[in-house]
DODOBA-887947 format. One record per residue (C-alpha): chain; x, z, y. Coordinates in steps of 0.1 Angstrom, whole numbers, m for minus. Last residue first. Layout:
! DODOBA-887947
+-------+-------+-------+-------+
: lumvo :    px :    pz :    py :
+-------+-------+-------+-------+
:     A :     X :     Z :     Y :
...
+-------+-------+-------+-------+
***
This chain:
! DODOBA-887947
+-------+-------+-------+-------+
: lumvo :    px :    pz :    py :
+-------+-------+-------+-------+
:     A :   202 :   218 : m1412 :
:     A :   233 :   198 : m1399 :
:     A :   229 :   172 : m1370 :
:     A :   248 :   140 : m1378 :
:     A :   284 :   143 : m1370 :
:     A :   304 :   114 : m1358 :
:     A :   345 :   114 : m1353 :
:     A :   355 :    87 : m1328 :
:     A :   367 :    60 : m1348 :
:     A :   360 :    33 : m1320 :
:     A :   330 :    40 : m1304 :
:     A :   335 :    31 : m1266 :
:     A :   358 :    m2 : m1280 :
:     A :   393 :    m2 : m1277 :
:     A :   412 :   m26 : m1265 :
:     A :   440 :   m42 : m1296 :
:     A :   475 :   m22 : m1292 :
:     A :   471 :     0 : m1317 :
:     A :   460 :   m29 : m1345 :
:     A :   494 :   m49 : m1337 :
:     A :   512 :   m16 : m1341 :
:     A :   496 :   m13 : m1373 :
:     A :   506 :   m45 : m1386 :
:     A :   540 :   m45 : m1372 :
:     A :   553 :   m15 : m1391 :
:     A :   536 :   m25 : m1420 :
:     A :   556 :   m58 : m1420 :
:     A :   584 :   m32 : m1414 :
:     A :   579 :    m9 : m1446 :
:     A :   577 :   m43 : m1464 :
:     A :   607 :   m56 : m1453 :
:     A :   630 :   m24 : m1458 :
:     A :   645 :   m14 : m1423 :
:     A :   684 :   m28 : m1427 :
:     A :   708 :     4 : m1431 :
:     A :   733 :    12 : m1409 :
:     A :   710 :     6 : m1381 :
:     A :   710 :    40 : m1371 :
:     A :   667 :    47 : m1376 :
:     A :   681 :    31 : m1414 :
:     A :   707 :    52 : m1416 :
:     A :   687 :    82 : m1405 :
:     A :   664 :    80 : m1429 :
:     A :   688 :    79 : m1462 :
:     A :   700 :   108 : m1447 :
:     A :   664 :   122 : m1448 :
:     A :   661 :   110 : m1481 :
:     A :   692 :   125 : m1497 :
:     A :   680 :   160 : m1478 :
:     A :   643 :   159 : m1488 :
:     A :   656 :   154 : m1525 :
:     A :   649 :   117 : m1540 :
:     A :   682 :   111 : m1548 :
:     A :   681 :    73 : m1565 :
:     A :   685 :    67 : m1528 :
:     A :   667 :    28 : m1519 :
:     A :   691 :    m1 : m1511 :
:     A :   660 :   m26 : m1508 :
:     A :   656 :   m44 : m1540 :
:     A :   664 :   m86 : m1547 :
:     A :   650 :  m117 : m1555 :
:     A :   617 :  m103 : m1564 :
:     A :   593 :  m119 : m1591 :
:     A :   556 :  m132 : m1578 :
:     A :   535 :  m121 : m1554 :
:     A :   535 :  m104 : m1524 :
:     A :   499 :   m89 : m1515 :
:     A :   481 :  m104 : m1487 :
:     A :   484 :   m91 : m1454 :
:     A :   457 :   m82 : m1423 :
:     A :   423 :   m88 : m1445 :
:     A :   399 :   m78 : m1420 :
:     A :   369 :   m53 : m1431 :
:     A :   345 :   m43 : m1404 :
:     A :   337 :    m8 : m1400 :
:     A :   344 :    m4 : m1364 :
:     A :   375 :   m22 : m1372 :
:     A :   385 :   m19 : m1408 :
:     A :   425 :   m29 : m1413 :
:     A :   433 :   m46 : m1446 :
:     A :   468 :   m46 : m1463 :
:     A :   474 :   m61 : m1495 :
:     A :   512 :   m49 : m1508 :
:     A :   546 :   m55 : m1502 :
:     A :   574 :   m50 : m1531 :
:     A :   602 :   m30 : m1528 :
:     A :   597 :    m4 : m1501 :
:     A :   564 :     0 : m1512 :
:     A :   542 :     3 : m1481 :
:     A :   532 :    40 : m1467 :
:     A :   506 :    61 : m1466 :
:     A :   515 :    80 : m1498 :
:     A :   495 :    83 : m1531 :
:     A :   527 :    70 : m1553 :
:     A :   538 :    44 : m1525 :
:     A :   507 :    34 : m1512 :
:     A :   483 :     9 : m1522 :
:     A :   471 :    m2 : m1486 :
:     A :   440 :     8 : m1462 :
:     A :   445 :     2 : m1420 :
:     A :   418 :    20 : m1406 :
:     A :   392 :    21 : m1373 :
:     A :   365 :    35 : m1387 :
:     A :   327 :    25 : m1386 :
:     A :   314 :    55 : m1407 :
:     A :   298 :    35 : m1434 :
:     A :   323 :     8 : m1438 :
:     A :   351 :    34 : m1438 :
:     A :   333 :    50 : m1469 :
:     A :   331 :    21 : m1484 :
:     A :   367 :    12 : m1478 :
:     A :   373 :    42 : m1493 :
:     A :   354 :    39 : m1524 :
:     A :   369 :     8 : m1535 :
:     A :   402 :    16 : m1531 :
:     A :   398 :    49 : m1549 :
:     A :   389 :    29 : m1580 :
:     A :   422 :     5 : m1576 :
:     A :   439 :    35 : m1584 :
:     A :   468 :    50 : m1561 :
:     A :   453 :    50 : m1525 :
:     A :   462 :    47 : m1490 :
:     A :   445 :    51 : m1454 :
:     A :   464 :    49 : m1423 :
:     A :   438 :    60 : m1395 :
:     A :   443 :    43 : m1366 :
:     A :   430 :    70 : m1341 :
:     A :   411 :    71 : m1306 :
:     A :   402 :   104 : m1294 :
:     A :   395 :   137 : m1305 :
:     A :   421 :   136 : m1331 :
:     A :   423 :   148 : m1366 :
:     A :   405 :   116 : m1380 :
:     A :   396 :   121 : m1419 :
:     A :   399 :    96 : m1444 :
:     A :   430 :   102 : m1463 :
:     A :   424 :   142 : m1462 :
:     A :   389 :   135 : m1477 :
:     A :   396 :   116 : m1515 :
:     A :   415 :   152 : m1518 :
:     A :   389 :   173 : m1504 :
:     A :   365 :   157 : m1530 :
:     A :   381 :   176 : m1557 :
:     A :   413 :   171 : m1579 :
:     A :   419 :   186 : m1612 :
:     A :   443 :   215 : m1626 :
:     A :   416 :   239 : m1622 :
:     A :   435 :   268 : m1604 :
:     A :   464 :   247 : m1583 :
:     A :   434 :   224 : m1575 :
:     A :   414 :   248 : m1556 :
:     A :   445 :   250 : m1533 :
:     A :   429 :   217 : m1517 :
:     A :   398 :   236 : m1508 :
:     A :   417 :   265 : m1494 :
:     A :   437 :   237 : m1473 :
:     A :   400 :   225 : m1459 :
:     A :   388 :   260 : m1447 :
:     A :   424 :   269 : m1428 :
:     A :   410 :   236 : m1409 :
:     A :   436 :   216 : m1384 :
:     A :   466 :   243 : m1386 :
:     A :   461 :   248 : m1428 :
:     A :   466 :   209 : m1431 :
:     A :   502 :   212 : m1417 :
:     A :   510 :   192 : m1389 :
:     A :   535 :   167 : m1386 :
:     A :   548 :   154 : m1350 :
:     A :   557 :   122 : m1336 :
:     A :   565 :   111 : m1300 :
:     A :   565 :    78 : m1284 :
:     A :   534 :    82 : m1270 :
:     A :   528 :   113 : m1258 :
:     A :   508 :   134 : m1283 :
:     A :   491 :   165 : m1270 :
:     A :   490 :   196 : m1292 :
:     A :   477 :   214 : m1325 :
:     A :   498 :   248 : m1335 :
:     A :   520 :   259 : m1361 :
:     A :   537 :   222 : m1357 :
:     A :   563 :   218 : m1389 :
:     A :   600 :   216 : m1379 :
:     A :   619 :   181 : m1371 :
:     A :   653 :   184 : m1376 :
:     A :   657 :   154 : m1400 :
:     A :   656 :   182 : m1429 :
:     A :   623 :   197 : m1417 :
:     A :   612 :   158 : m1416 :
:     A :   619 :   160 : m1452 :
:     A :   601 :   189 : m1467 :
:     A :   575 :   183 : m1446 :
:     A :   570 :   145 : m1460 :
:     A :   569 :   168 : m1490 :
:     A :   590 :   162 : m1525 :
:     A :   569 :   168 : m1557 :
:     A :   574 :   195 : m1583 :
:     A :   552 :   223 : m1568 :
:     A :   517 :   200 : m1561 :
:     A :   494 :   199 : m1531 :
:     A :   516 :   205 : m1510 :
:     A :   503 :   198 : m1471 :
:     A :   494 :   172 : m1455 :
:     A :   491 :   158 : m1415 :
:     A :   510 :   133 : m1396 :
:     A :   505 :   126 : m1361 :
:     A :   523 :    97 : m1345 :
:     A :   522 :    83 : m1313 :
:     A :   532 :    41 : m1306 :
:     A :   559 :    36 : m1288 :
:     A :   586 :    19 : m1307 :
:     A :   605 :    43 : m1316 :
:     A :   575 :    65 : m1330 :
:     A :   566 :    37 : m1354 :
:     A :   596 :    37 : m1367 :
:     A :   593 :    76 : m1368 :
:     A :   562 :    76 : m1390 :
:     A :   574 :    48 : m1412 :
:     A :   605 :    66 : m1418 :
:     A :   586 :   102 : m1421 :
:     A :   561 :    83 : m1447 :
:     A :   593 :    74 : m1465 :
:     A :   590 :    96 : m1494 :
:     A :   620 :    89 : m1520 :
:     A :   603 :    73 : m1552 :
:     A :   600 :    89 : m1586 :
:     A :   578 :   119 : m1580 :
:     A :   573 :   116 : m1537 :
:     A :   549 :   133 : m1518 :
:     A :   510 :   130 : m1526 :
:     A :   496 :   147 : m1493 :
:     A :   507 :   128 : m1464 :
:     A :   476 :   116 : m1444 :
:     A :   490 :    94 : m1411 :
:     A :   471 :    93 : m1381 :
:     A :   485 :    67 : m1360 :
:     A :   471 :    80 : m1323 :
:     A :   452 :    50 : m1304 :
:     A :   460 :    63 : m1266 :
:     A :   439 :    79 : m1237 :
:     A :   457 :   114 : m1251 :
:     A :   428 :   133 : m1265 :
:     A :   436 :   164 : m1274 :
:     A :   446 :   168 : m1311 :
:     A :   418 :   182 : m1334 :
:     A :   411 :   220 : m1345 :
:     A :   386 :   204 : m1373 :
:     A :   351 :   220 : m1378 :
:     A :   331 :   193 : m1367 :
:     A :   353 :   169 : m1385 :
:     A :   348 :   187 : m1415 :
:     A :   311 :   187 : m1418 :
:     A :   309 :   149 : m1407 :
:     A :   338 :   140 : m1431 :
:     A :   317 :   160 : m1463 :
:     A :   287 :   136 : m1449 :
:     A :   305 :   104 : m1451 :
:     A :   321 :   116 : m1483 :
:     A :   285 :   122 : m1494 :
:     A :   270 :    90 : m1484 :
:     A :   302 :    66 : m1496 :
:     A :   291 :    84 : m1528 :
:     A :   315 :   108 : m1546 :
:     A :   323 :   114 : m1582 :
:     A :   294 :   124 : m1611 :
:     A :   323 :   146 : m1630 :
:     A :   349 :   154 : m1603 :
:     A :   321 :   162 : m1581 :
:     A :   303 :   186 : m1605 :
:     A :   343 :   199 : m1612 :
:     A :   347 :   207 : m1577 :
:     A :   307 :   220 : m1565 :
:     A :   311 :   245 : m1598 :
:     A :   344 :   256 : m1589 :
:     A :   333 :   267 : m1550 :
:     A :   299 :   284 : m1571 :
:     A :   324 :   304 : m1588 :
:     A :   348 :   313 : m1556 :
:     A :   312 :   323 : m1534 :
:     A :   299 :   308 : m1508 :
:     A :   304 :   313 : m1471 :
:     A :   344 :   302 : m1467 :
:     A :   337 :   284 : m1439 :
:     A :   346 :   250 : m1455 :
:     A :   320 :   258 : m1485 :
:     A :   293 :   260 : m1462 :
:     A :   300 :   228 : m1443 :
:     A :   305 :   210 : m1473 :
:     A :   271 :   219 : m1489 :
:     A :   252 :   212 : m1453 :
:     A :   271 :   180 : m1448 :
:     A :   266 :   168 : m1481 :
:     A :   225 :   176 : m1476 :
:     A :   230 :   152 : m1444 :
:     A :   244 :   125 : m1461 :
:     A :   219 :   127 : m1491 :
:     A :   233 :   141 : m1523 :
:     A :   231 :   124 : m1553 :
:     A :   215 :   132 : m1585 :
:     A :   231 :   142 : m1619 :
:     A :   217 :   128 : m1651 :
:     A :   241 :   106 : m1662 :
:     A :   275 :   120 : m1654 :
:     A :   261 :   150 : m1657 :
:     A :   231 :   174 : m1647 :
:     A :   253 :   195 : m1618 :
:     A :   251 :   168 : m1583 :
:     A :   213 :   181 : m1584 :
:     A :   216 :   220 : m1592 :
:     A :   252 :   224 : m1576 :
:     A :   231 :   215 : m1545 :
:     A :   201 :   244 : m1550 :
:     A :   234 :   269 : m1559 :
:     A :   249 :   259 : m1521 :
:     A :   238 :   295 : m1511 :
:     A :   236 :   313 : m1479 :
+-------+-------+-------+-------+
***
């Protein structure tokens, strides 16, 4: 099979390319996930994308493809905190394991997926690995209570060759914009969406629109799925869809910083971890107003529909 005839329409330009209907995306993405085209037209679908950019339609599509493909996590009866950790830390230390295991402690279950998608950044992998934690090599049950991370290549070997793609072109691709949308369980998820440009922001919660997600979306600290330690930021949860503004961005000058490690190194932050899970260090406020948020939305009765993956029927 070919995706050649797709390349053709999402191909002309930023002005003159045409996009793709949500099933069409799923076909294209579907294809490209099990490794059934070739690496040239694989380039050509990534920069065509990063050129026109992706509909709410496609992405809705590209999820549809994936999640039918996707070696989920069993169904536990429980809303799972899915939390997408694929930016790792540049300037900040990564507290996505913090957040993870905070929520962890009080009840709630955790799985955390990423992988590396750059060499110079610090992983949430990286970290828990120095907590003690090691990397799943397989997809189980979550208790509540318990926390585990995942690597991407576990849930879809097809997706994390995608994401490679950008270690070759030096650019980002629609798997990217998809790893912060997708649910990797087969039953109920909070999925714990984040973003770096107000651009992306717009796009996901269009996306989450579409497919009826259940979501909490904030700015993220650099890409990551959890709150700026030093200052808190808007948070909106989707429920089936439906957009609910849960916290409004802090405003004005701080009176003081959290105690954060100027050592960013998976070591210095997972010590850093550990004396805030100890109570040596005070939780940061924004970290725990997230904390409480998303708890809040785990605990609410679930609907028959809520953010169960859909797939529409492929060609």
């Amino acid at each position: 099979m070919s995706i050649s005839q797709y390349i053709k329409e999402i191909g002309r330009g930023k002005d003159g390319a045409r996009s793709l209907t949500r099933e069409q995306a799923t076909d294209l993405f579907g294809q490209v996930l099990d490794g059934a085209v070739t690496d040239l037209e694989v380039g050509g679908f990534c920069l065509a994308m990063r050129i026109k950019g992706e509909t709410p339609d496609e992405m809705a599509g590209f999820l549809d493809a994936t999640h039918a493909r996707l070696q989920r996590a069993p169904d536990n009866g429980l809303t799972t905190v899915v939390l997408p950790s694929y930016n790792g830390a540049r300037k900040l230390p990564v507290l996505t394991p913090l957040l993870a295991l905070l929520l962890a402690r009080a009840g709630a279950a955790v799985l955390v997926h990423g992988t590396a998608t750059e060499d110079k950044r610090v992983t949430s992998e990286a970290v828990f690995a120095a907590l003690g934690q090691p990397a799943w090599s397989t997809v189980g049950t979550l208790g509540g209570g318990e926390c585990a991370f995942v690597p991407t290549e576990v849930l879809l070997p097809g997706l994390k060759r995608l994401l490679d793609v950008r270690r070759a072109v030096g650019l980002r691709n629609p798997a990217h914009s998809l790893v912060k949308l997708m649910n990797s369980c087969e039953g109920r998820a909070l999925i714990v969406g984040s973003y770096t440009h107000p651009e992306y922001a717009v796009s996901m919660a269009q996306t989450f629109a579409l497919v009826g997600a259940h979501a909490l979306l904030l700015r993220g600290t650099e890409g990551e799925p959890v709150a700026d330690a030093r200052r808190t930021p808007q948070m909106d949860a989707f429920r089936d869809g439906e957009r609910i503004l849960l916290q409004p961005a802090q405003e004005g000058s701080l009176a003081s910083l959290p105690e954060l490690p100027r050592d960013i190194s998976a070591e210095a932050t997972a010590a850093y971890i550990r004396d805030v899970l100890d109570g040596r260090l005070p939780v940061p406020a924004p970290i725990a107003l997230q904390v409480a948020h998303i708890l809040q939305e785990v605990s609410r009765p679930a609907t028959p529909e809520t953010n169960r993956p859909t797939a529409v029927n492929t060609p």
